[in-house]
N, C-alpha and C positions, 0 to 999 in steps of 0.2 A: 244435127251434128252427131256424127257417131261416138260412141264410149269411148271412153282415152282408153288404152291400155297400159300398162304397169308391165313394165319388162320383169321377165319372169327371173327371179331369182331360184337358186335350187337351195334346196332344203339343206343339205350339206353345209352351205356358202353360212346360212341363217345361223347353224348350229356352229359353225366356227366364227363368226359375230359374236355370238351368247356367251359362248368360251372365254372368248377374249373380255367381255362386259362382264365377265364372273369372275377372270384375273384380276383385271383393272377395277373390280370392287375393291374384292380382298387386301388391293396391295394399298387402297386407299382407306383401308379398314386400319389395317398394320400399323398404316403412317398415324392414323390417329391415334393409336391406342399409344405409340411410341410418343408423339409428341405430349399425350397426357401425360408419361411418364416421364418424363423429360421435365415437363411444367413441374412437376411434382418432384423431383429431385432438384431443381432448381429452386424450387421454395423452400424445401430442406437446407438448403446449402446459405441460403439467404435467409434464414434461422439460426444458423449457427454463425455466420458473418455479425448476424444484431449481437447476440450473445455475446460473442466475443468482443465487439468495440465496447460492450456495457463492460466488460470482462477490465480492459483496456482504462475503459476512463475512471472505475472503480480504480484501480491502480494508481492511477496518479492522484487521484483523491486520499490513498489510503499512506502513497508517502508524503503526501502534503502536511496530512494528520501525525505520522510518525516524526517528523523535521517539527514540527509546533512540540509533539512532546518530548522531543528528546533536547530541547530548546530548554522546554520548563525544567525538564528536569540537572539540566546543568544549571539551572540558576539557584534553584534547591538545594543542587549540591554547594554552590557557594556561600547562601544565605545561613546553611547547616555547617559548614567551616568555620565562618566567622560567627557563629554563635556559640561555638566550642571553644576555638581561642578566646572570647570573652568570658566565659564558664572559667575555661584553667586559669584565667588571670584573680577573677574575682575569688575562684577557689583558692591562689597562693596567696592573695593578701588577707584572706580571712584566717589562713594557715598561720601566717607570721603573726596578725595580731594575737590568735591564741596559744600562740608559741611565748608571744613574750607575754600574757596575760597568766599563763604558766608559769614560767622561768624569771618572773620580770627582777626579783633580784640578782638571778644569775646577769642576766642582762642588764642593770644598770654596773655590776661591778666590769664586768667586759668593753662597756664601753665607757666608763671613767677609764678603765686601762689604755683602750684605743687613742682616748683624749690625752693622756697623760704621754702617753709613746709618740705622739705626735707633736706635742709642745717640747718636747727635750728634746727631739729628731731635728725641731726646726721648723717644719711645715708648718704652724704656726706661730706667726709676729707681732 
């Protein structure tokens, strides 16, 4: 059997093959290098997405805590009211006792008077 032959291509034809396998590298050089960079900004961007939900659920964490204390603190403010109205009461009647622990003969003559204005008035029978 004789030698195959191999249809003769020209040299030209070869060199515009190459060309074109040296384009369609390069364009598939590009495409990777884009899609790395791409990957890589997409990881970025999906860094700052976690960040932010953490960002997010801190917040509602932080008014959960703010609504408990502003809670406590209105209950303080009412426990610290009525501990004051019971101060100024205890403070007036310890007033009047040393008032008339003072005065107490002014005060027994003022009120036999009371008493006496009041049984001649009527008010008492």
């Amino acid at each position: 059997m004789p030698p195959r032959r191999e249809p003769a291509v020209s040299q030209q034809t070869l060199n515009t093959i190459f060309e074109k396998l040296g384009s369609v590298e390069s364009s598939v050089r590009e495409a990777k290098h884009a899609a790395n960079n791409a990957g890589q900004k997409i990881d970025a961007v999906a860094g700052k997405v976690d960040a932010l939900a953490m960002v997010v659920a801190t917040q509602g964490q932080l008014r959960d805590h703010v609504e408990r204390l502003e809670q406590t603190a209105r209950e303080h403010q009412d426990k610290i009211e009525a501990l004051q109205a019971d101060k100024h009461r205890r403070e007036g009647a310890v007033g009047l006792i040393e008032w008339v622990g003072k005065h107490w003969p002014g005060a027994i003559v003022i009120t036999a008077l009371a008493v006496a204005w009041a049984w001649v008035s009527g008010k008492f029978k």
